[in-house]
PyMOL Python script that loads the backbone (N, CA, C, O; Angstrom):
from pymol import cmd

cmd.read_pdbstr("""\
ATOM      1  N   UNK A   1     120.196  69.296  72.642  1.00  0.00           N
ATOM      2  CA  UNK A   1     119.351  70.478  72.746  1.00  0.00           C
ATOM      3  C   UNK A   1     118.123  70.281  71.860  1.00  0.00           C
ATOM      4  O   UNK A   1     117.928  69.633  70.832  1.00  0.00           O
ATOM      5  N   UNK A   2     117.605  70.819  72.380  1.00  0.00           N
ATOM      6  CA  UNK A   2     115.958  70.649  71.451  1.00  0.00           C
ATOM      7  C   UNK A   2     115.781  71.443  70.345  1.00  0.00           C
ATOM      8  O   UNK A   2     116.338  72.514  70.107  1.00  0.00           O
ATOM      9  N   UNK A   3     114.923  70.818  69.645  1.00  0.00           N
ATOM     10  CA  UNK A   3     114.810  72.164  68.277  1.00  0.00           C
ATOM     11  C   UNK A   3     113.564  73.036  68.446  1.00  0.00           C
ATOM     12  O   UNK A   3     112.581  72.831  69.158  1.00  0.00           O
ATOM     13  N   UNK A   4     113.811  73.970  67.697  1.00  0.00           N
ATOM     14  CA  UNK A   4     112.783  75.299  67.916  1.00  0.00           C
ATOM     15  C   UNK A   4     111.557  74.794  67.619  1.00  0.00           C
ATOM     16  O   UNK A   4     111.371  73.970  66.724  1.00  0.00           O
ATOM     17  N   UNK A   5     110.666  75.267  68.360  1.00  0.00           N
ATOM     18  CA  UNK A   5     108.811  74.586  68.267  1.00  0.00           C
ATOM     19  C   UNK A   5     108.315  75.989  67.209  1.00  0.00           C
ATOM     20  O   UNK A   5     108.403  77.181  67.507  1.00  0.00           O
ATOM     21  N   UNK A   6     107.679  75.276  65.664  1.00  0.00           N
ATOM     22  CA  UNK A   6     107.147  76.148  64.640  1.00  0.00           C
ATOM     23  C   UNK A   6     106.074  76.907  65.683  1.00  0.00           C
ATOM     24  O   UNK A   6     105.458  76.599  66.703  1.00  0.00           O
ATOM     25  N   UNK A   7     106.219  78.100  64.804  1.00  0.00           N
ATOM     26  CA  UNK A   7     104.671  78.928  65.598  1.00  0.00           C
ATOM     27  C   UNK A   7     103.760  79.257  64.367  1.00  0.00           C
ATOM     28  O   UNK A   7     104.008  78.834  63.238  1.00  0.00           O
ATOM     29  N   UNK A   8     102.878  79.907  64.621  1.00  0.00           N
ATOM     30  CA  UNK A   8     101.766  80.670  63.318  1.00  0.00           C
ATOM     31  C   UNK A   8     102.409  82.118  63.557  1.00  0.00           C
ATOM     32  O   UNK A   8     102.265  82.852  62.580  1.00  0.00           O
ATOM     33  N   UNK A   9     103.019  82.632  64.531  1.00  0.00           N
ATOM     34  CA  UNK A   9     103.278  83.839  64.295  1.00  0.00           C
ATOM     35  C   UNK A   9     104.842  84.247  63.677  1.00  0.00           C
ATOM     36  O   UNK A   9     105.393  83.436  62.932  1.00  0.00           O
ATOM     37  N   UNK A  10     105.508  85.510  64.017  1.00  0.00           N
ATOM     38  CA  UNK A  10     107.093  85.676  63.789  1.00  0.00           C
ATOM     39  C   UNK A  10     107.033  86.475  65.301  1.00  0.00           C
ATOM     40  O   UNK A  10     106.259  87.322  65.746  1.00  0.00           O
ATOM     41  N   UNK A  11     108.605  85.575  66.047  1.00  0.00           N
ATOM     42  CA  UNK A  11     108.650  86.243  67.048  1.00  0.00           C
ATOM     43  C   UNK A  11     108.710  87.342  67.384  1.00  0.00           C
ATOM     44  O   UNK A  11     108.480  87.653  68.553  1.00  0.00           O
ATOM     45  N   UNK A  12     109.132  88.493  66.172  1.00  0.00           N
ATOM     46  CA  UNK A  12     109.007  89.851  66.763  1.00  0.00           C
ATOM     47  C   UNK A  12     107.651  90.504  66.666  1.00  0.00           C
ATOM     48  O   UNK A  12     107.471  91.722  66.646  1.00  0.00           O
ATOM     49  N   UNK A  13     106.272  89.141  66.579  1.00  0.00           N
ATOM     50  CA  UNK A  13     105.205  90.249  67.057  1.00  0.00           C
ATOM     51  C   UNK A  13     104.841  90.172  68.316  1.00  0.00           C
ATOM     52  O   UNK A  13     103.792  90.671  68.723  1.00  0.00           O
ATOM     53  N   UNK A  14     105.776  89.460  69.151  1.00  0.00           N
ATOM     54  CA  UNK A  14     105.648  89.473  70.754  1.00  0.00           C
ATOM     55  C   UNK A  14     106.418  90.279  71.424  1.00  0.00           C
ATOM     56  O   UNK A  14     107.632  90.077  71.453  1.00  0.00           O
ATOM     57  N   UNK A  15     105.847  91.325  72.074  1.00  0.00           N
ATOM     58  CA  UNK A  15     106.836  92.240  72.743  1.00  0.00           C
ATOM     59  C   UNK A  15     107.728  91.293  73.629  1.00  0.00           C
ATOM     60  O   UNK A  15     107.478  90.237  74.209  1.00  0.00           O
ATOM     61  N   UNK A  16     108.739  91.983  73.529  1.00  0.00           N
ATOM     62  CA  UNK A  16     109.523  91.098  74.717  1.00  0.00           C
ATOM     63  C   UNK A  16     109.006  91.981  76.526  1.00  0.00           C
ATOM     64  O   UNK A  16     108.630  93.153  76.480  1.00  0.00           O
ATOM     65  N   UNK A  17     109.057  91.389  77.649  1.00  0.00           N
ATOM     66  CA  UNK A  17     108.537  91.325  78.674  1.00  0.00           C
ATOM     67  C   UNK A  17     109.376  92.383  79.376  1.00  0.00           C
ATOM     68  O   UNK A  17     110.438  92.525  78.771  1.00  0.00           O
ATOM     69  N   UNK A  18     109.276  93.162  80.419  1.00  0.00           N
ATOM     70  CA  UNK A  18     110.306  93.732  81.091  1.00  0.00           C
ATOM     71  C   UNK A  18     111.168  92.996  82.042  1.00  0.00           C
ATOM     72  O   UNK A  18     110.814  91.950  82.588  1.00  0.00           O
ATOM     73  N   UNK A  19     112.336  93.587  82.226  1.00  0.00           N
ATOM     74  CA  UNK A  19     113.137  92.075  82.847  1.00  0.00           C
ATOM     75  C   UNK A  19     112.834  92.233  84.326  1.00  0.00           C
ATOM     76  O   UNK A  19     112.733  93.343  84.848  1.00  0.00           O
ATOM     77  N   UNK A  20     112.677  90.965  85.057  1.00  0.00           N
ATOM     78  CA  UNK A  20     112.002  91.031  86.234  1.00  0.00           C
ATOM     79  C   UNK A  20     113.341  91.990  87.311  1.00  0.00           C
ATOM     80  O   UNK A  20     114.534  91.738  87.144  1.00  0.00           O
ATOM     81  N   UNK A  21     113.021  92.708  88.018  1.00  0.00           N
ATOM     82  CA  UNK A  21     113.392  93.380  88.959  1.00  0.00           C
ATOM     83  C   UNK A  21     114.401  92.620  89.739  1.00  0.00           C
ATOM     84  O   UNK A  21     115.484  93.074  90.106  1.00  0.00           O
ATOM     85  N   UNK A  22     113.945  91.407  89.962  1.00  0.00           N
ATOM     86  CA  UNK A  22     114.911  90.017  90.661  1.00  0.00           C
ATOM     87  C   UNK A  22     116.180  89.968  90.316  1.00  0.00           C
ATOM     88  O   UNK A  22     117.106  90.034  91.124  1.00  0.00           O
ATOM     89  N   UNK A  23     116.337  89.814  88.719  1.00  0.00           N
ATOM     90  CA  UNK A  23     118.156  89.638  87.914  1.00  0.00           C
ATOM     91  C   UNK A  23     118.767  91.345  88.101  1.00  0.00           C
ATOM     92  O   UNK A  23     119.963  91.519  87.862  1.00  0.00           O
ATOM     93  N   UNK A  24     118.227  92.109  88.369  1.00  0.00           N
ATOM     94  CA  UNK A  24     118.823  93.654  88.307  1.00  0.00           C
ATOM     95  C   UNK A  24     119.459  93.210  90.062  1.00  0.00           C
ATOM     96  O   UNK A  24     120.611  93.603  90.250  1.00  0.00           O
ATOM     97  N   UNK A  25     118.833  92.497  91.205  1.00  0.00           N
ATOM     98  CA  UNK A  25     119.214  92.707  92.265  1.00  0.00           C
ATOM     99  C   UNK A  25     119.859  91.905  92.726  1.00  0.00           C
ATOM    100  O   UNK A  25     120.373  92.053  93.834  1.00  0.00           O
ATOM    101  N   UNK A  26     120.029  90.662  91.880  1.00  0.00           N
ATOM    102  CA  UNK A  26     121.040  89.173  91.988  1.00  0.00           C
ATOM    103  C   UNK A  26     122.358  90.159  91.459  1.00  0.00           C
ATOM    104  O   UNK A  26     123.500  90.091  91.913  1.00  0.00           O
ATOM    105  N   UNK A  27     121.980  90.902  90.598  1.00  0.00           N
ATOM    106  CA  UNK A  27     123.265  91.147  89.911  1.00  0.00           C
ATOM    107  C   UNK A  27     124.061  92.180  90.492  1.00  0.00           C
ATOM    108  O   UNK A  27     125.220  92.499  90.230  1.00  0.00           O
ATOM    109  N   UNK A  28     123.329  92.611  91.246  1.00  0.00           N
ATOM    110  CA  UNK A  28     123.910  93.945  92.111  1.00  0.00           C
ATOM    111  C   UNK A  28     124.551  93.512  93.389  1.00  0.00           C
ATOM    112  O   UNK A  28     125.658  93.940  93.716  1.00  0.00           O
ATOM    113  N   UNK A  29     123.577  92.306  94.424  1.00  0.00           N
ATOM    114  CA  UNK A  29     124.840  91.524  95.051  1.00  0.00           C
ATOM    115  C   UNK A  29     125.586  90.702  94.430  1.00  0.00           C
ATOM    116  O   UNK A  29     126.642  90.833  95.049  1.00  0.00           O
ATOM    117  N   UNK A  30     125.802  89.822  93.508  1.00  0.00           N
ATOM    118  CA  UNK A  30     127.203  89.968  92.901  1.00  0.00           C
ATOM    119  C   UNK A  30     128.078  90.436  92.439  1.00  0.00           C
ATOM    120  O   UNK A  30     129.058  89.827  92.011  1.00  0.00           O
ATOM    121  N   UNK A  31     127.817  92.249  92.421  1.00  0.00           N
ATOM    122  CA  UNK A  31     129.090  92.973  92.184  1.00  0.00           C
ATOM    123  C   UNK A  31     129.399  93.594  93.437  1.00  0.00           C
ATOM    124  O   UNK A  31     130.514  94.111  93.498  1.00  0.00           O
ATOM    125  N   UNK A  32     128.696  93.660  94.410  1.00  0.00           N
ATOM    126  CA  UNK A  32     128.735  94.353  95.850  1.00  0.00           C
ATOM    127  C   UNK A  32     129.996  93.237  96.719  1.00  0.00           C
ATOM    128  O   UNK A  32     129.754  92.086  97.079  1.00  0.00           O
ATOM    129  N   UNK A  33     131.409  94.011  96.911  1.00  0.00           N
ATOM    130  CA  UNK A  33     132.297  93.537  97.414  1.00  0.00           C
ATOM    131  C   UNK A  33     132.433  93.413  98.769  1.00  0.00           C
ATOM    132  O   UNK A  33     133.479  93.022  99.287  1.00  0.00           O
ATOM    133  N   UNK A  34     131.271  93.774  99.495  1.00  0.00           N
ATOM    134  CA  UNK A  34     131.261  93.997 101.177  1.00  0.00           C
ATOM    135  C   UNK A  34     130.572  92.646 101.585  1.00  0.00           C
ATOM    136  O   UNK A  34     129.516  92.123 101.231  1.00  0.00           O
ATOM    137  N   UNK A  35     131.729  92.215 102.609  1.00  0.00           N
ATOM    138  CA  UNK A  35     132.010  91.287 103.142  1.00  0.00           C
ATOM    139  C   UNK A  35     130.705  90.756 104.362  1.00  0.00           C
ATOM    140  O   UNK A  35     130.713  89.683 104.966  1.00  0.00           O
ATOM    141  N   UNK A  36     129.810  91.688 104.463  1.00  0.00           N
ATOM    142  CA  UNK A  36     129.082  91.135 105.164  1.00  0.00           C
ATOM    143  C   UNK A  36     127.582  91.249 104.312  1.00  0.00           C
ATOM    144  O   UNK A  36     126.579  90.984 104.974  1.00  0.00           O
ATOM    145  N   UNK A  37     127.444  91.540 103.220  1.00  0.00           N
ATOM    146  CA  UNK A  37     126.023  91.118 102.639  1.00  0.00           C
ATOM    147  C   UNK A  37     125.424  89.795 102.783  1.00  0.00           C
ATOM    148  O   UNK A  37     125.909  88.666 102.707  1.00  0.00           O
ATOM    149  N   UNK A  38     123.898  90.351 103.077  1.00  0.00           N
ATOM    150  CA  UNK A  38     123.350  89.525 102.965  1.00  0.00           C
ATOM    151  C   UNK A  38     122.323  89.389 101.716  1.00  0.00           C
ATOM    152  O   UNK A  38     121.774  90.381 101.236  1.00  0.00           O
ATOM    153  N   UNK A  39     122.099  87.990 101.202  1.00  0.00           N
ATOM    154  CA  UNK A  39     121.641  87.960 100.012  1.00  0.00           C
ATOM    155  C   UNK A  39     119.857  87.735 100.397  1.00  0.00           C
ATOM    156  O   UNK A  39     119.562  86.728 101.041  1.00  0.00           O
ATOM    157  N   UNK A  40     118.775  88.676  99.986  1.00  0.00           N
ATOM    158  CA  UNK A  40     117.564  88.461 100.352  1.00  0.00           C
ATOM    159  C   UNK A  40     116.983  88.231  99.409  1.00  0.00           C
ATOM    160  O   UNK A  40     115.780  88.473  99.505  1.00  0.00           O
ATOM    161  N   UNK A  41     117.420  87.726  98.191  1.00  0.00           N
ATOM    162  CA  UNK A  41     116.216  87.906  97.022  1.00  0.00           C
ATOM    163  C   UNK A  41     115.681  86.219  97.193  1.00  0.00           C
ATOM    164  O   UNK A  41     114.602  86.038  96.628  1.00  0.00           O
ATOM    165  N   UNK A  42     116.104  85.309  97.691  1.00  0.00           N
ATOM    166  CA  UNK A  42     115.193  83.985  97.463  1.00  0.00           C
ATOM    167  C   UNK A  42     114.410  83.814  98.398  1.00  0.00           C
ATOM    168  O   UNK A  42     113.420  83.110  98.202  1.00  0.00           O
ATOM    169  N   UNK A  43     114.665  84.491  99.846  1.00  0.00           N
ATOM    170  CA  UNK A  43     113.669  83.986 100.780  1.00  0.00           C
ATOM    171  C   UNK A  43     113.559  83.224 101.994  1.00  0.00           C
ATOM    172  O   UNK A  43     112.790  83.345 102.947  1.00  0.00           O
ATOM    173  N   UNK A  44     114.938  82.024 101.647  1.00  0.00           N
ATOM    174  CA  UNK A  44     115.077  81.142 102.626  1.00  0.00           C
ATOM    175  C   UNK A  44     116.587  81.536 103.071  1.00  0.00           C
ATOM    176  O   UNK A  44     117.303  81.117 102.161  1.00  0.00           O
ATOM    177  N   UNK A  45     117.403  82.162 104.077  1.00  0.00           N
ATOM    178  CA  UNK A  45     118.273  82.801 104.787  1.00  0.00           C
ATOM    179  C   UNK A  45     118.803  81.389 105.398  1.00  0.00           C
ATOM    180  O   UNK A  45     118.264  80.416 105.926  1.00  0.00           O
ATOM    181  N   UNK A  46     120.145  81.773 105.057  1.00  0.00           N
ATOM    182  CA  UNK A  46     121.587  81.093 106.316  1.00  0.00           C
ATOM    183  C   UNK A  46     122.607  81.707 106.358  1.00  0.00           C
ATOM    184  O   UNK A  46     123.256  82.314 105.505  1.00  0.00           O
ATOM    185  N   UNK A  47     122.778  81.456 107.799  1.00  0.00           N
ATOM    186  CA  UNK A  47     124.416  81.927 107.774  1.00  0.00           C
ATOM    187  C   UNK A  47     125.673  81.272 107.299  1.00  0.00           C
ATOM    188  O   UNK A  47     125.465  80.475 106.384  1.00  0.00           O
ATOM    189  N   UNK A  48     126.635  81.361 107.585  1.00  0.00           N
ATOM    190  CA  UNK A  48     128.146  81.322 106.493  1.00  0.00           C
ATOM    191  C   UNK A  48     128.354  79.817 107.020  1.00  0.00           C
ATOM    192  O   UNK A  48     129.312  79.131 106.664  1.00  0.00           O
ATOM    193  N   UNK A  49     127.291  79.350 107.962  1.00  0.00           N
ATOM    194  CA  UNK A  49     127.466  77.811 108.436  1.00  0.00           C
ATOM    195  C   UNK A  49     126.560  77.161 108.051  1.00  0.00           C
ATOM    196  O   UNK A  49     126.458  76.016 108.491  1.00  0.00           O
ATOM    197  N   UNK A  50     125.365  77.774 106.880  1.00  0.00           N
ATOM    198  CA  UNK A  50     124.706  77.102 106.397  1.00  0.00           C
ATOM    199  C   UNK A  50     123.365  76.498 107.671  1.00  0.00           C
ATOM    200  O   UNK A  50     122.737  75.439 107.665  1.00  0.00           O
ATOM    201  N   UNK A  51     123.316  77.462 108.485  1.00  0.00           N
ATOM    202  CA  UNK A  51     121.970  77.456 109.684  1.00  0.00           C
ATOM    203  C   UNK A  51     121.438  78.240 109.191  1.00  0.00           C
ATOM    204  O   UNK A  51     122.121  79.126 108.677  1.00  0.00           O
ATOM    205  N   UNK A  52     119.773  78.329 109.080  1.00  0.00           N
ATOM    206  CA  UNK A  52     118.890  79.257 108.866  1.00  0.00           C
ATOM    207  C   UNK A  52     118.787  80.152 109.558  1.00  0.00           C
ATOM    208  O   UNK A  52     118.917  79.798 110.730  1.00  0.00           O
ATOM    209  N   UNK A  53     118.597  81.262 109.437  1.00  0.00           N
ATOM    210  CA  UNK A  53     118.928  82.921 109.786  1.00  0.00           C
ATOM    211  C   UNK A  53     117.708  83.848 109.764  1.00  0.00           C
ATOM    212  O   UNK A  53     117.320  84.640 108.905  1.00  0.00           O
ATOM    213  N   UNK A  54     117.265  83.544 110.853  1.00  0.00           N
ATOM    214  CA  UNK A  54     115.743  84.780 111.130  1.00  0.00           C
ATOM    215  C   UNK A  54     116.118  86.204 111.045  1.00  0.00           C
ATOM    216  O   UNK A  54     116.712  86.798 111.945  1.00  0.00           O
ATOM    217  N   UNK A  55     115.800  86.651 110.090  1.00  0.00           N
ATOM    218  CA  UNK A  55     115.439  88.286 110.070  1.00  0.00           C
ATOM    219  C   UNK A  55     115.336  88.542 111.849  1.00  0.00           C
ATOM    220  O   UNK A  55     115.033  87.669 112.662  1.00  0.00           O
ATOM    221  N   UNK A  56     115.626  89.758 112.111  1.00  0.00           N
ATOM    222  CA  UNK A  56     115.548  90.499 113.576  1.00  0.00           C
ATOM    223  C   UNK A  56     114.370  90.959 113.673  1.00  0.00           C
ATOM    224  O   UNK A  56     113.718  90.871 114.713  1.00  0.00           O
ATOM    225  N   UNK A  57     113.757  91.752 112.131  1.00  0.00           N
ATOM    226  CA  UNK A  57     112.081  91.847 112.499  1.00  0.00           C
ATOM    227  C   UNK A  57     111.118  90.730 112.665  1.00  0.00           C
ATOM    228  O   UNK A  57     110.014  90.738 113.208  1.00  0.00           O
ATOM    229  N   UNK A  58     111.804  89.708 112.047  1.00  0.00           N
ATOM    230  CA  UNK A  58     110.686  88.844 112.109  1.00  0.00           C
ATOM    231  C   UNK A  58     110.450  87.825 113.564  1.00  0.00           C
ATOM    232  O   UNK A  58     109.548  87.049 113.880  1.00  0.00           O
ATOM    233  N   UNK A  59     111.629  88.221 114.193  1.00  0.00           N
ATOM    234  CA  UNK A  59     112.250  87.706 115.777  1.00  0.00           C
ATOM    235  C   UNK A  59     110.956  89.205 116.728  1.00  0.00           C
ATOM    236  O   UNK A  59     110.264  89.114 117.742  1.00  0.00           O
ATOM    237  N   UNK A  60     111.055  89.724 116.296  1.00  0.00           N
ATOM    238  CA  UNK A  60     110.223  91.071 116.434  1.00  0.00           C
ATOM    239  C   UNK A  60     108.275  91.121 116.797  1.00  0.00           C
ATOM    240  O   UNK A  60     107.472  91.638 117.575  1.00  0.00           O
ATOM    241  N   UNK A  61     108.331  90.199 115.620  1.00  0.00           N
ATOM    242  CA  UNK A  61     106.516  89.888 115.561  1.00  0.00           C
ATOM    243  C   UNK A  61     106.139  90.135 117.044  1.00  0.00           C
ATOM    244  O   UNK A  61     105.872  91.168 117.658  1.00  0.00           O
ATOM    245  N   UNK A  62     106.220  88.638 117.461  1.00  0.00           N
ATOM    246  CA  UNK A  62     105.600  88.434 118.627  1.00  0.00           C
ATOM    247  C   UNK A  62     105.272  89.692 119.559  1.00  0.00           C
ATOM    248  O   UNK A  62     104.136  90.006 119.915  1.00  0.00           O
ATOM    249  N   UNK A  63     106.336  90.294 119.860  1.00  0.00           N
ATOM    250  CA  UNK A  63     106.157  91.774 120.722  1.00  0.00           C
ATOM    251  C   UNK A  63     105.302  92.620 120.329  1.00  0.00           C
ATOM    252  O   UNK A  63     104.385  93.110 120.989  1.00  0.00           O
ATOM    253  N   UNK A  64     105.694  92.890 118.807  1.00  0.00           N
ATOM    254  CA  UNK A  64     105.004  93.826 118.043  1.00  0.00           C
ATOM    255  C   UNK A  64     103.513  93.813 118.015  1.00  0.00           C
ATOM    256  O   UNK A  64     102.773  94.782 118.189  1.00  0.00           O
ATOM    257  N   UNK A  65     103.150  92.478 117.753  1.00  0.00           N
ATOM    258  CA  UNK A  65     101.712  92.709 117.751  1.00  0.00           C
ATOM    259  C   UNK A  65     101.094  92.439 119.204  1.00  0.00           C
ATOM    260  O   UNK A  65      99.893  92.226 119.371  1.00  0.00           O
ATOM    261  N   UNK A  66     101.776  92.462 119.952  1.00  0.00           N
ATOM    262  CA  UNK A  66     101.424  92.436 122.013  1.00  0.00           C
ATOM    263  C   UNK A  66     100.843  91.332 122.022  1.00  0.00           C
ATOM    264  O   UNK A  66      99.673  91.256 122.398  1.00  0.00           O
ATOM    265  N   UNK A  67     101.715  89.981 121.508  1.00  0.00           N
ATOM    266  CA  UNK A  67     100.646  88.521 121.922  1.00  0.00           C
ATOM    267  C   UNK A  67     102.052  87.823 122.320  1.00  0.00           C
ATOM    268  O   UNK A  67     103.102  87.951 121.691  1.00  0.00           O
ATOM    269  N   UNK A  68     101.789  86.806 123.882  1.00  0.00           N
ATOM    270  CA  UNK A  68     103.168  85.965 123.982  1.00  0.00           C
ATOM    271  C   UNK A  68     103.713  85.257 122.987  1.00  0.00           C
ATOM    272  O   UNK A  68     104.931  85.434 122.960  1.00  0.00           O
ATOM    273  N   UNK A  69     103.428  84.721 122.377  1.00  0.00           N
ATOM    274  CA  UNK A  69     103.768  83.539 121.221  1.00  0.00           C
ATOM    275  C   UNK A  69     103.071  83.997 119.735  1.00  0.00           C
ATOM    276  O   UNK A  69     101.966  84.488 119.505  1.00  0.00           O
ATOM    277  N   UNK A  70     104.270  83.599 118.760  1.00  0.00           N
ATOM    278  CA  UNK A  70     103.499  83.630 117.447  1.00  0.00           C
ATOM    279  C   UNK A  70     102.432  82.798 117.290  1.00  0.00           C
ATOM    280  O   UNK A  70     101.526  82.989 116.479  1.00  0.00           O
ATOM    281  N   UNK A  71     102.523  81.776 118.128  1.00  0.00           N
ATOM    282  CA  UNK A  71     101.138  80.556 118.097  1.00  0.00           C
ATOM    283  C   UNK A  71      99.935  80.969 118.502  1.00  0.00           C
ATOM    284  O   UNK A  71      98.796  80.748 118.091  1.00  0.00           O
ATOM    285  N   UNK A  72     100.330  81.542 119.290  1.00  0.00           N
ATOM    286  CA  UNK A  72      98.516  82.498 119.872  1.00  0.00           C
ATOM    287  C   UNK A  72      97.956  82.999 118.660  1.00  0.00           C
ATOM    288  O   UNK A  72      96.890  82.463 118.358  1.00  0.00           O
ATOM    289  N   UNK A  73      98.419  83.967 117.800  1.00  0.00           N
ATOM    290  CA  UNK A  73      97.724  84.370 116.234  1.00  0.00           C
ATOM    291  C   UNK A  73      97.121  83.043 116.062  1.00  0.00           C
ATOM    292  O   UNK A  73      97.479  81.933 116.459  1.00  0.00           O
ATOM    293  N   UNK A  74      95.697  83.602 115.081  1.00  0.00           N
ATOM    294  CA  UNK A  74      95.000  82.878 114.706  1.00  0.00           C
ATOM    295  C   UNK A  74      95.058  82.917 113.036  1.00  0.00           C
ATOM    296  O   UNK A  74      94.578  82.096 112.254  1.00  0.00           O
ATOM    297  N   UNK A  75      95.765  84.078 112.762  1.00  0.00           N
ATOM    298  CA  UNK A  75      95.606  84.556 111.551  1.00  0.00           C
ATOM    299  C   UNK A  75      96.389  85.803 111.141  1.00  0.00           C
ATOM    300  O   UNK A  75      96.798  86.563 112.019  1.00  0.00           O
ATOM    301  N   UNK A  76      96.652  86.087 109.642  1.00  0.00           N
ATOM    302  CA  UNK A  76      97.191  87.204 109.500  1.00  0.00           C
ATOM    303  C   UNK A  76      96.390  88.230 109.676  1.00  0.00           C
ATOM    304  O   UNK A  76      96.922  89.267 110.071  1.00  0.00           O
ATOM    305  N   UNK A  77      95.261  88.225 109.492  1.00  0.00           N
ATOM    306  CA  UNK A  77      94.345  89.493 109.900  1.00  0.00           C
ATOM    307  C   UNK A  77      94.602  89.695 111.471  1.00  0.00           C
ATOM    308  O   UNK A  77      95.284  90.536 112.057  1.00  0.00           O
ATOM    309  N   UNK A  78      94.050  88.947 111.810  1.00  0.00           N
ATOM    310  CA  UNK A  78      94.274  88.913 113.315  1.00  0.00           C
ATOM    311  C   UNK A  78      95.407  89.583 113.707  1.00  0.00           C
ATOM    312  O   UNK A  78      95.269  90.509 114.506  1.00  0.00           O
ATOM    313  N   UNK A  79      96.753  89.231 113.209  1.00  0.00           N
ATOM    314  CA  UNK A  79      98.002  89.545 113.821  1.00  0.00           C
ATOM    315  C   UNK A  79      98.275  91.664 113.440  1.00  0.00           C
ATOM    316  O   UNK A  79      98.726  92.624 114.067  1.00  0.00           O
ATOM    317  N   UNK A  80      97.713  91.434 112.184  1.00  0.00           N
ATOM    318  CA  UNK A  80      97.879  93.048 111.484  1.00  0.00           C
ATOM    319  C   UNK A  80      96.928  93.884 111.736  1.00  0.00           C
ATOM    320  O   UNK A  80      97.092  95.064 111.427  1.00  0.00           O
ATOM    321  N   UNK A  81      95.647  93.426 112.391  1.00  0.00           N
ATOM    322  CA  UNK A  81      94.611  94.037 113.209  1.00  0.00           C
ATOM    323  C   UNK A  81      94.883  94.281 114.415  1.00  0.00           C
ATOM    324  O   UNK A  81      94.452  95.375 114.779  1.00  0.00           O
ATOM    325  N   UNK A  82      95.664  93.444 115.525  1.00  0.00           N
ATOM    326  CA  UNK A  82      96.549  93.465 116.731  1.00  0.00           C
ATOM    327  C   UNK A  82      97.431  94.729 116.461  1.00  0.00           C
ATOM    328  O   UNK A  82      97.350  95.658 117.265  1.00  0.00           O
ATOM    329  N   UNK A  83      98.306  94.831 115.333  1.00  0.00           N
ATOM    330  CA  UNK A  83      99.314  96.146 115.305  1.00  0.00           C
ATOM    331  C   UNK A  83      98.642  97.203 114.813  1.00  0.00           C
ATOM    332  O   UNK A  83      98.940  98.196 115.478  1.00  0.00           O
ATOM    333  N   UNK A  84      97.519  97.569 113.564  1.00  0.00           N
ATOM    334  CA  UNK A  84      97.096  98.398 113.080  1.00  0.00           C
ATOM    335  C   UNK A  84      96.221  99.316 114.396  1.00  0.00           C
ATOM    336  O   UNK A  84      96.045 100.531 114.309  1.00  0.00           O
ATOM    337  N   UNK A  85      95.859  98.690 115.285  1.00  0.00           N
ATOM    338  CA  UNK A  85      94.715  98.802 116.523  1.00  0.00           C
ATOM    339  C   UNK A  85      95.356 100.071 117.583  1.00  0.00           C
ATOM    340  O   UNK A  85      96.074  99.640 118.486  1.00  0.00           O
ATOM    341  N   UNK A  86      95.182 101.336 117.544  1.00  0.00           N
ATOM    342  CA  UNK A  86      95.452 102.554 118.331  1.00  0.00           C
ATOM    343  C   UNK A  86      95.344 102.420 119.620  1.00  0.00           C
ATOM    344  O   UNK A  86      94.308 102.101 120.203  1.00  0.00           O
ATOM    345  N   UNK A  87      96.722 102.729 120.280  1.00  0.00           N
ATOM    346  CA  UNK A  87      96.353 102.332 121.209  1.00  0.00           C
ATOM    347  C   UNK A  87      95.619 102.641 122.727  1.00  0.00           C
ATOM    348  O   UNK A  87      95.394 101.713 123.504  1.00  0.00           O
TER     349      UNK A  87
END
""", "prot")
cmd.dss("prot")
cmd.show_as("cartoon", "prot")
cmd.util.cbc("prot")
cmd.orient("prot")
């Protein structure tokens, strides 16, 4: 283990930080005993076979913003200007 790096200050004139929102919600699905959670805090999704797992909204886009293919978007403006747009 490494040894402590000297400072010019004493650590208690650094506030300590608020704890990120992230460990309050890791920690909440690890006490959550229901058998079908899903864990969303990292981002990258699989199922219990270890295949990547599209969100249903995000299976959704395409319709949503009335274009055949996500490839047609040119852009996120584009795509959120397509849905924001009255119809």
């Amino acid at each position: 283990m490494s040894q402590p790096i000297a400072t010019s200050f004493p650590a208690d004139a650094v506030p300590q930080a608020p704890e990120d929102p992230l460990f309050g919600l890791m920690a909440a699905y690890r006490a959550d005993t229901f058998d079908k959670k899903v864990d969303l805090g990292i981002g990258a999704y699989r199922d219990n076979t270890a295949k990547p797992w599209v969100l249903p909204v995000v299976k959704k886009v395409p319709s949503i913003a009335k274009c055949p293919s996500r490839t047609s978007l040119t852009s996120p403006r584009q795509m959120l200007s397509s849905v924001m747009t009255p119809p």
